[in-house]
N, C-alpha and C positions, 0 to 999 in steps of 0.2 A: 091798311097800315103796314101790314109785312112786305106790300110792292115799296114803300117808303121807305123803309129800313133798311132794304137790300139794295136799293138807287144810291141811298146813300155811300155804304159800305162800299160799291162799284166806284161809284163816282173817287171818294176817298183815296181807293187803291189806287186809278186813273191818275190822283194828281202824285202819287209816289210813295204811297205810306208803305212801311215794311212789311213783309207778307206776315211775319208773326202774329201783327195784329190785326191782320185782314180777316187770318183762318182764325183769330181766335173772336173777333166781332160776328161771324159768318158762324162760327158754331154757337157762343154763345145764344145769339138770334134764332139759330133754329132751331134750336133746343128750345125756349122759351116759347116761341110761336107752337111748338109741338107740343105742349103741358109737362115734359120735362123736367124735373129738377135740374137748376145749370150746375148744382159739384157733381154731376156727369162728367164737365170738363174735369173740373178737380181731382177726381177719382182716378181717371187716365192717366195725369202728372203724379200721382202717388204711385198709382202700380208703374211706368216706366223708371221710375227711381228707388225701385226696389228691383228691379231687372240687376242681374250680375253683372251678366254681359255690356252693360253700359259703360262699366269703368276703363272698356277696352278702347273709348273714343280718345278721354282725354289722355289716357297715356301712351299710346301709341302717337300720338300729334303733337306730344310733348317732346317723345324721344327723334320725333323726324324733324323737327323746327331746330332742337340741339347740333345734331346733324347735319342739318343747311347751312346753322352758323357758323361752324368751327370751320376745321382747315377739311373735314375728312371729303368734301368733293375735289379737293385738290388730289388727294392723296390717291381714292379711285378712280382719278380721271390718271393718273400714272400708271397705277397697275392694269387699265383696260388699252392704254396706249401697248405698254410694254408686252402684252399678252397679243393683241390683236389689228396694234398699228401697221404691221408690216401686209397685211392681207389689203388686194385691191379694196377701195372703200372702208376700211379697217377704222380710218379715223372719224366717219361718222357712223358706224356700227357703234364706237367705243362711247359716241353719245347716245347713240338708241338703249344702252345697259345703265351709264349713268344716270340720263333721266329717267329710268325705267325704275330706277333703286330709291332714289329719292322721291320719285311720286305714291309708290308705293306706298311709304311710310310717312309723306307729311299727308299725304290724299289730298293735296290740292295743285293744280297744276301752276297758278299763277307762283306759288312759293318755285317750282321747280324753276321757271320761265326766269323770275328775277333774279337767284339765286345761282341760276348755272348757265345763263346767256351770255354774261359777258365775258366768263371763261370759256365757253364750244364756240361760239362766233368766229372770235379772230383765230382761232386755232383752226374751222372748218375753212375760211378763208386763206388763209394764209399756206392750206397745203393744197390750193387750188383751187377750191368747188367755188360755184356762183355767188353772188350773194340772194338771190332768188332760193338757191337752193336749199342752202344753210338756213336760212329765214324759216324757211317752208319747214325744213324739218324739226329745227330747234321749235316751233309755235307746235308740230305738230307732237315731240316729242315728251310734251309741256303736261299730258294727260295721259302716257302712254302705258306707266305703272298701275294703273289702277283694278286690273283685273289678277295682280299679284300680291300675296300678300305682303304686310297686313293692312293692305287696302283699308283707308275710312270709309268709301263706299259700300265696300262689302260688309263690315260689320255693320254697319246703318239698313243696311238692308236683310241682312239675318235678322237682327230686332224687330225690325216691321213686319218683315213677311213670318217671321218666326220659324225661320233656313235654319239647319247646324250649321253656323260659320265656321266650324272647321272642315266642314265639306265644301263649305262655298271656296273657302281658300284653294284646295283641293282641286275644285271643279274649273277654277278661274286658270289655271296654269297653265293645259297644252292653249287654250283658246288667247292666250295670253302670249304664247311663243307665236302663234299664227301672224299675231299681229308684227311682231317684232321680224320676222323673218320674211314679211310680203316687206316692209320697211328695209332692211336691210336687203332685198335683192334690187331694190329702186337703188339705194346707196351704193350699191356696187355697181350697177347699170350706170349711174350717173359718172362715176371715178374711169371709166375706160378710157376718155381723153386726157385726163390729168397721167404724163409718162413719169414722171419724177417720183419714184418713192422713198420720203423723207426715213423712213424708220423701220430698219433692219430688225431679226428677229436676234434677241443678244439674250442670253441664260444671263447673265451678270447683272443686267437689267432688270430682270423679272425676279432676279432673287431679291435685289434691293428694295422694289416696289414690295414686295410680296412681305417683305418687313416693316416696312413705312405702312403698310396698310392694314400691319398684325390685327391691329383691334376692330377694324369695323368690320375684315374676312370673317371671325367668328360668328357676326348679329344674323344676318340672317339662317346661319346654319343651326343656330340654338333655338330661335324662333321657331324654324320650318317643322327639326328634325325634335325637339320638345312636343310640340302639337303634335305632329304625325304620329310622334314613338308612343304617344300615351303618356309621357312626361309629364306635361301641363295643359292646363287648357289655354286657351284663346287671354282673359284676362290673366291668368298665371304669365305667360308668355310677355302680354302689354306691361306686365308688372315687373317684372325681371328685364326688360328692354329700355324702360325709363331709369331705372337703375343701372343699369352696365352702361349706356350712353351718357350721362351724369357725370359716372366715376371715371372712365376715363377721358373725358373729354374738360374736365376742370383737374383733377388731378396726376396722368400719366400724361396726356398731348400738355393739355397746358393750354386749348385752343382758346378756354372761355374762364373768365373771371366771374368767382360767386358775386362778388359785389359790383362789377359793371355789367355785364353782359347778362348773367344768369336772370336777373326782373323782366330785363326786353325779353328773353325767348318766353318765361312765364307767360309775359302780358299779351304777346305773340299769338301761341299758340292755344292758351285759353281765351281771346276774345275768340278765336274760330271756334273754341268748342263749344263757347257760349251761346254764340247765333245758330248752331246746326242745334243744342237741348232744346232753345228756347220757340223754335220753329217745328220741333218734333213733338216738343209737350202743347202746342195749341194747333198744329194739325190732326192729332189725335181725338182730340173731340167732334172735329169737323167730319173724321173718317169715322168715326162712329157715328156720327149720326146718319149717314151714306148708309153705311152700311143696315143700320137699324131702318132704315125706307127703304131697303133694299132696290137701293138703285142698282148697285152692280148686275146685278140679276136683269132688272129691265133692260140696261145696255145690251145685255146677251142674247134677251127675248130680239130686241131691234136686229143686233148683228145678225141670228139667225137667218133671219132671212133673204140677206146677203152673200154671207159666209157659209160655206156648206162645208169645208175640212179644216185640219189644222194649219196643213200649209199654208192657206189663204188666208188663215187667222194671223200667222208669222208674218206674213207680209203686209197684211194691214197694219199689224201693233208696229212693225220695224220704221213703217212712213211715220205713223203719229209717235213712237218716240224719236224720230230723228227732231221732228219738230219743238216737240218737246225738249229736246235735249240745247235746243239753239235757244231757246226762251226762257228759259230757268237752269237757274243752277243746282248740281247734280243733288246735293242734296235738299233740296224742296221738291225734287222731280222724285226721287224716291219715298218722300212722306206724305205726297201727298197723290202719286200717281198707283204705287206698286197696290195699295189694298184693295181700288178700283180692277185692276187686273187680274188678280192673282184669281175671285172663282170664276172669273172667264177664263182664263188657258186652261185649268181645271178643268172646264165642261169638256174643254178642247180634247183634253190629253197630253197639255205639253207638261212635261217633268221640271219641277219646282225649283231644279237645280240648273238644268236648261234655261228656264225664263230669266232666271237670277244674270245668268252669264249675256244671253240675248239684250236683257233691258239694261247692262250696264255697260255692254260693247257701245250701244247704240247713244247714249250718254258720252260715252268719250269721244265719239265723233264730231257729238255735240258743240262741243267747246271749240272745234275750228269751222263750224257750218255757218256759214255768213246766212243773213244779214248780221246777227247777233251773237255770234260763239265767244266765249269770255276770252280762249287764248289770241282771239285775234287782238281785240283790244288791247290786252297785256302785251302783246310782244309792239302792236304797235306806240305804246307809251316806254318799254324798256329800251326800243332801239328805233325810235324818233323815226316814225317811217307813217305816211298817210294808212289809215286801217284799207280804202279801198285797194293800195296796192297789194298788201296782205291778204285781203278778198282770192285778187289773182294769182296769188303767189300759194294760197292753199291749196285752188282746184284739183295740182293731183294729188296731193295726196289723201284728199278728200275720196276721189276716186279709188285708192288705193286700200284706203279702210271700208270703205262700203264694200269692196270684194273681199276682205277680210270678212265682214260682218255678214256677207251670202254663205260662206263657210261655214261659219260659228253656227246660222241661224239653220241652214239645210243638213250640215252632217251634226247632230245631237253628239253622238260615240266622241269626239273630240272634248266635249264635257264630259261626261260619264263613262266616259273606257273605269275612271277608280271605282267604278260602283258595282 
């Protein structure tokens, strides 16, 4: 009876059903088949909606969707012009911080890709670079925020794995410049034929940006240096962030109207919160029940016998989530892969803050690893280009993050020097 049930389930998911109900058909079931009471599931969706930390999804997603919509990527793409235009490569540096700023805070890359493609494109183009090149980086730079805060990823994944996310925040930042500086020295590498530099370094320039962009210079410095200083915590911060992005973005810019614009970013940004609760409160039963058969453990018993250190352990878990990372999106890989993992690196020895950084480097790789990485598709639907040529057009930099991710994974201290 229970082989029928779960053909079923397979079968279902096979022809496309949402994973919500996959994991929530799959625990209910095994729960039942177990003698179980199923408000096991139930009880999981109470205690995560009584989690504080929850509140930090929807409003930090709220305030990066505001953000995307108004004017203010216009605004930082001036002042990172005006500060960093004139350096060889300057001008796709000054994309690698954009998108880095706005991934962060909407946490999803397809919002960056759509959002700030068709303003970096003609601008990477138009002061020289390929279009191969510009492609490549704008697709790659589409996920690149994500290990800064206040990352959705990272707090989805403090909640599960039950991390202080204001240490993940913390932990996620030099491994986060790694990225962005292997990136940036391709950008400069690539700019050495281009002789023509468009944009001189001008103090008049950068005072005026530096104006124009009064309001959004202060969000992340009250974010960071609140958390850090003991100010606030993580949701105090998401809640003060939905608030100042609000206020002045309908009242001093002027970018967005309460009654036209302000319902789309709502409807916007809470269906993503919607589908990330709704796939976290029915994978939660399904991990518990894992867990209660302690399968984790049998994985470990199996690995043993393969795996004799940590490093080999790094390297196993880094191929299986690269895989992962290209087959699921970042947040179903974290709710439903990270509680399977975490007392394997455990036996291991790898530090909880390390693995946090490892499994969501390997995630943002994800999104441009062909066959299936989401920003390949996005960038191939935003700027009308076949996805196989995209395929090609990723390789290096694909290349370029996986030696990021040998870094991140082999020097630990890059994580934890805060600690």
């Amino acid at each position: 009876m229970n082989i029928i049930a779960y053909s079923t389930i397979l079968f279902i998911a096979l022809l496309g059903a949402p994973i919500f109900a996959v994991m929530a058909a799959l625990a209910l079931t095994a729960f039942y088949f177990s003698g179980i009471e199923l408000s096991a599931v139930a009880v999981e969706i109470y205690r995560l909606s009584s989690a504080p930390t929850i509140l930090t999804i929807p409003l930090f997603t709220f305030a990066g969707y505001v953000l995307a919509e108004s004017k203010a990527p216009l605004r930082l793409l001036r002042l990172s012009q005006s500060l960093l235009g004139w350096m060889p490569g300057g001008v796709a540096i000054v994309c690698l911080f954009v998108c880095a700023f706005f991934t962060a805070f909407t946490g999803a890359s397809g919002v960056t890709i759509i959002a700030l493609g068709g303003l970096l494109y003609p601008i990477l183009i138009q002061e020289g670079y390929s279009e191969k090149f510009s492609l490549g980086l704008i697709t790659t730079c589409g996920s690149l925020g994500l290990l800064f805060p206040p990352s959705l990823p990272i707090i989805l994944y403090g909640i599960i794995a039950k991390v202080d996310i204001d240490k993940l925040f913390l932990a996620g930042l030099i491994p986060g410049f790694v990225l962005m500086v292997i990136l940036g020295a391709w950008a400069v590498f690539n700019a050495r034929d281009i002789k023509k530099r468009k944009h001189e370094l001008s103090l008049r320039e950068i005072k005026s940006s530096i104006w124009e962009a009064r309001y959004e210079i202060p969000l992340p410095i009250f974010v960071l240096g609140g958390i850090y200083g003991g100010f606030l915590t993580a949701t105090e911060a998401a809640a003060l962030s939905a608030f100042y992005v609000l206020v002045v973005n309908t009242i001093f810019t002027k970018d967005l109207s309460f009654s036209r614009d302000l319902p789309k970013v709502i409807v916007e940004s809470l269906t993503l919160v919607g589908a990330i609760l709704l796939i976290l409160c029915c994978a939660l039963g399904l991990t518990n029940y894992l867990v209660d058969e302690e399968i984790p453990m049998k994985i470990l018993e199996a690995m043993r016998t393969l795996i004799t250190n940590k490093y080999l352990f790094l390297f196993v878990l880094n191929i299986f989530l690269l895989i992962v990372g290209c087959l699921m999106d970042i947040f179903s890989a974290i709710i439903v892969v990270v509680p399977l993992i975490l007392p394997i690196a455990e036996q291991f020895g790898v530090n909880p803050l390390h693995l946090a950084i490892v499994f969501l480097t390997n995630l943002e790789i994800g999104y441009i690893t062909p066959p299936v990485g989401i920003n390949l598709f996005i960038s191939s639907f935003r700027f009308n280009k076949p996805v196989i040529e995209l395929y090609k057009i990723s390789v290096p930099y694909l290349f370029l993050m996986l030696m990021a991710l040998i870094i991140i994974t082999y020097i630990p201290w890059l994580t934890l020097l805060w600690f």
